[in-house]
ROMI-157709 format. One record per residue (C-alpha): y, x, z; residue in one letter. Coordinates in steps of 0.05 Angstrom, whole numbers, plus 5000, padded with zeros to 4 digits. Layout:
// ROMI-157709
PT    y    x    z residuo
PT    Y    X    Z       A
...
***
This chain:
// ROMI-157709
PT    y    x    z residuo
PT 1126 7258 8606       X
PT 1073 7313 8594       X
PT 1112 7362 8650       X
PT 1098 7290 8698       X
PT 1030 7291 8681       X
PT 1016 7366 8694       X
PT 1054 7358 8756       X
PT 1017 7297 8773       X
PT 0953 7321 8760       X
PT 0930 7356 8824       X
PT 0951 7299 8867       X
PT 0910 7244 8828       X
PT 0849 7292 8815       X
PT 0847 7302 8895       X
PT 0855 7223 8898       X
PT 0802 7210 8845       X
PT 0760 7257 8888       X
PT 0769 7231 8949       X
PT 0755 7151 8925       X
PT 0694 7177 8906       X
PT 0675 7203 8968       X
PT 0694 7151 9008       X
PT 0651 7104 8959       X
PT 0592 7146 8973       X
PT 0605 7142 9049       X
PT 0616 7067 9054       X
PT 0554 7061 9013       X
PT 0503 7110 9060       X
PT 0457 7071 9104       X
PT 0492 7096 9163       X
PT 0512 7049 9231       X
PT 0578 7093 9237       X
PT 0593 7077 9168       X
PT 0565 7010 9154       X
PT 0626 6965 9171       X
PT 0670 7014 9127       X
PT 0688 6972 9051       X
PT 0680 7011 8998       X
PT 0741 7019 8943       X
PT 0702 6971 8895       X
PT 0701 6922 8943       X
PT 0778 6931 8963       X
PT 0797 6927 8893       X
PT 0756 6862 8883       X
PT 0788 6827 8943       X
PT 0850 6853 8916       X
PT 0838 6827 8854       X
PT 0820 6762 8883       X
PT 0882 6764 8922       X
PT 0929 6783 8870       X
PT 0962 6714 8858       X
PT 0983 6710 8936       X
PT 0996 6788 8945       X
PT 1051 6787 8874       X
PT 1079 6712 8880       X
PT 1095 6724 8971       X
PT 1061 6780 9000       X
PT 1087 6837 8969       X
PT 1157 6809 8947       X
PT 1173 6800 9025       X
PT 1157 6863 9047       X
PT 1191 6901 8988       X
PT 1255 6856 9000       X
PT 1258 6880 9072       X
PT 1238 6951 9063       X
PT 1298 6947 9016       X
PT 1351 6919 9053       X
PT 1332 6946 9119       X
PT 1334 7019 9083       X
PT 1398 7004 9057       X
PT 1431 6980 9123       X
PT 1393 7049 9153       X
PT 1427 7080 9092       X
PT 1504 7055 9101       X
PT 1499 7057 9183       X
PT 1467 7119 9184       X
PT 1515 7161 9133       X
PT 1580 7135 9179       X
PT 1542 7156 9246       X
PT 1534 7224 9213       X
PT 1604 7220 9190       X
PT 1640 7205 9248       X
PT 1592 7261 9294       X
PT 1610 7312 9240       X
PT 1687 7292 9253       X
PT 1677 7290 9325       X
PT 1648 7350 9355       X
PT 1649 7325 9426       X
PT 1623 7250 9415       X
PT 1564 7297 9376       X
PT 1545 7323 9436       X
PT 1539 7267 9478       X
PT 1509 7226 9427       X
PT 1464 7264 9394       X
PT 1405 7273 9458       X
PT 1418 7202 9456       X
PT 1396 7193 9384       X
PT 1337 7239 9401       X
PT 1314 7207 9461       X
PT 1319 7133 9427       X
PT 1252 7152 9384       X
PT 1215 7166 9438       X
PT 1220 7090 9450       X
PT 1156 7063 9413       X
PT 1180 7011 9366       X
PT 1119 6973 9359       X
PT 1125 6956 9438       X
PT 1199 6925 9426       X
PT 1180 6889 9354       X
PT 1173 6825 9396       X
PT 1227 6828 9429       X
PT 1269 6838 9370       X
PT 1239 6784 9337       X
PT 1249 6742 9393       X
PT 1331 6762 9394       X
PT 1339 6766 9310       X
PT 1291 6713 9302       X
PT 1223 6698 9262       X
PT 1261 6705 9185       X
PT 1262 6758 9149       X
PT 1321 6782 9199       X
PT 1285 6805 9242       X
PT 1243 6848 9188       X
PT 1296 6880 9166       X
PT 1327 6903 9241       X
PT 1256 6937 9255       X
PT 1256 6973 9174       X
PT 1335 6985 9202       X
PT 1313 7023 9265       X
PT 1250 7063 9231       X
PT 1293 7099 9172       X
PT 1359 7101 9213       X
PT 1339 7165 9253       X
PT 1316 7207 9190       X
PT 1378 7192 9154       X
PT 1436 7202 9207       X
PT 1410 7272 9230       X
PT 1390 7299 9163       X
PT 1460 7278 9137       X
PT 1487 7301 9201       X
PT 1453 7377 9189       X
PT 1466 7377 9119       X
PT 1550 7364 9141       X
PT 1538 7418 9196       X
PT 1510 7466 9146       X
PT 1564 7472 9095       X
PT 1582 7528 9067       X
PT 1641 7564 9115       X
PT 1662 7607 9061       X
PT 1687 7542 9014       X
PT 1713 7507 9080       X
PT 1760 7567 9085       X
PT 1773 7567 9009       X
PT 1794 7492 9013       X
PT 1841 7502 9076       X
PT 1870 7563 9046       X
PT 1888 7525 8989       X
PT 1921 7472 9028       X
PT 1864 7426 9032       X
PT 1869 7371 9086       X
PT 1812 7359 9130       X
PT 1787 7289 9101       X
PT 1797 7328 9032       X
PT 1746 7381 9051       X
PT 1700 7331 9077       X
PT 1694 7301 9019       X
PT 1704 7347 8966       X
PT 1662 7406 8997       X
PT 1620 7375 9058       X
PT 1594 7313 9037       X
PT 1566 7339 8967       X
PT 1534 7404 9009       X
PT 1504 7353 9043       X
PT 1477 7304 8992       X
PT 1407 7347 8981       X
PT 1402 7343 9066       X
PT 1417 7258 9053       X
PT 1357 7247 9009       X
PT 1309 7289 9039       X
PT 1318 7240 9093       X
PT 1320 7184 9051       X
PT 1248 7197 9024       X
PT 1224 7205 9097       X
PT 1257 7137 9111       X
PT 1227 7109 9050       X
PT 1155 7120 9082       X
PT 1174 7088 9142       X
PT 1197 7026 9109       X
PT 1133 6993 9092       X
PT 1104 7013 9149       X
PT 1164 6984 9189       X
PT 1163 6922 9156       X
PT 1089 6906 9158       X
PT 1101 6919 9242       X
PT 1141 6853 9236       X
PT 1096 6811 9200       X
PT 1037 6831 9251       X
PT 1077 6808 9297       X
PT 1093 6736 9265       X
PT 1112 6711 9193       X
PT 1102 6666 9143       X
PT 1089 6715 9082       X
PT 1083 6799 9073       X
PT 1026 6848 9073       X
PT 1037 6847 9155       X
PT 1017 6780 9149       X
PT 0964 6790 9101       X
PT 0934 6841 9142       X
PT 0934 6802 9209       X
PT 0905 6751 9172       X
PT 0845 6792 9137       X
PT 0833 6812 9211       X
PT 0827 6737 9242       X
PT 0778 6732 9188       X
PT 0739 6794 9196       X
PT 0758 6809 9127       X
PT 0755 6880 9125       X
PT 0758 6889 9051       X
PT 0828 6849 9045       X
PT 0851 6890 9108       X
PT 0843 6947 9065       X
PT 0868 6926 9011       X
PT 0930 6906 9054       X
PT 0938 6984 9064       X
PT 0923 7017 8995       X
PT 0978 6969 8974       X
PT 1032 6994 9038       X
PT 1010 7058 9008       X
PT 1016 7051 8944       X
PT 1091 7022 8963       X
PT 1111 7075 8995       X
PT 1093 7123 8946       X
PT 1137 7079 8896       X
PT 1190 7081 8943       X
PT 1196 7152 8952       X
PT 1181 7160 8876       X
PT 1247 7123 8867       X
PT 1289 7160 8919       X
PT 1276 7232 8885       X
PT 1288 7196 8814       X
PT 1357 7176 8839       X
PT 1364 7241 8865       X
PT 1356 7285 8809       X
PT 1397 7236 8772       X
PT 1456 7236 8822       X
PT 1444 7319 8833       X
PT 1429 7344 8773       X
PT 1471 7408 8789       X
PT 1426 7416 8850       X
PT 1360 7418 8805       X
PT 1369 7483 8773       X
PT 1312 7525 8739       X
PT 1322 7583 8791       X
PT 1314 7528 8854       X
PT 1258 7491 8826       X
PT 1221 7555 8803       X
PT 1211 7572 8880       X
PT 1205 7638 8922       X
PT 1153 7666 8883       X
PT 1171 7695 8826       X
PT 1129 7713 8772       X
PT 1112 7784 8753       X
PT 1114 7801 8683       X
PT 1057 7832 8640       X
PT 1070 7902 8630       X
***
């Protein structure tokens, strides 16, 4: 707990700090500044929010962040899987997988809404689509970057090729998996909330849109500390399964770093 802290403690001085300074901002007699809420008066409306925001808001978003990060998860592991056993589909697929984010999802949330329909469906497609791309390729370059020496160990041995895979490439790439699983795991909020904008009944998306209508600038912010907030539970959860899934991964040599520390003399 203390080694958290000390970890910790950078991060939440530098947010402390910067609360503070945007406090002072939003409170100098400025035009370019005026319309800007400061954090007191985010954390009121959020305060004054938090029976809606805990009971539907914030459920509905975490539900399809969730599930739409776990259908990213399963679909995206098997694409990677079947382009690491198929060289040639790789190569004709993978531009293809490139040149699909270039399409801006926010443009399409309607019509996927329109096709999946206005439930949570829908939600979960868009979440889906944001943390698929992250996943499949870094699972794809973790496969890709096995080891060669332990591939020929294995088939020296008398290995067969689906017992290499999964003996040897799948754990090299585990590390690979979850580095793109906490890249996903910012997306997912972020994903979700595009959603709601776009129509629903409940989630911070909708909460948002609806802060907006009302020139409620304090709830709209509120709307994204929380998404931030989220996302940074999200992600806190992905490395926590990670280190408890790799613990041989996590040694004191890797975690230590490049720099190595000189000794006194």
């Amino acid at each position: 707990m203390l080694s958290l802290l000390r970890r910790s403690a950078p991060s939440l001085l530098l947010l402390g700090g910067s609360f503070i300074a945007w406090e002072a901002l939003a409170s100098a007699d400025s035009a370019a500044v005026r319309l800007i809420p400061p954090p007191s008066a985010v954390f009121t409306a959020m305060a004054n929010s938090a029976d809606r925001l805990l009971r539907f808001h914030i459920p509905t978003t975490l539900y399809e962040a969730l599930i739409g990060m776990l259908v990213a998860l399963v679909v995206g592991v098997c694409t990677a899987a079947v382009l690491d056993f198929l060289p040639l589909l790789r190569r004709a697929v993978y531009p293809l997988l490139v040149i699909s984010q270039t399409i801006p999802l926010v443009a399409i949330a309607p019509l996927l809404i329109l096709i999946f329909g206005f439930g949570v469906e829908s939600k979960i497609v868009i979440v889906a689509l944001f943390a698929f791309f992250p996943i499949a390729v870094a699972t794809l370059d973790g496969l890709i970057g096995t080891d060669t020496e332990l591939v020929a160990l294995l088939r020296a041995m008398g290995a067969t090729r689906m017992q290499i895979w999964r003996k040897v490439r799948l754990p090299s790439a585990m590390p690979s998996l979850f580095s793109g699983l906490r890249i996903a795991a910012t997306y997912a909020i972020g994903g979700a909330m595009i959603g709601e904008f776009v129509t629903a009944q409940y989630g911070l998306g909708q909460y948002l849109r609806q802060a907006f209508n009302q020139s409620r600038l304090d709830q709209g912010f509120a709307a994204v500390v929380i998404a931030s907030a989220l996302s940074v539970m999200l992600v806190a959860c992905v490395g926590l399964v990670e280190r408890l899934l790799l613990g041989w991964y996590f040694t004191p040599d890797r975690e230590s770093g490049w720099q190595v520390k000189r000794s006194n003399r």
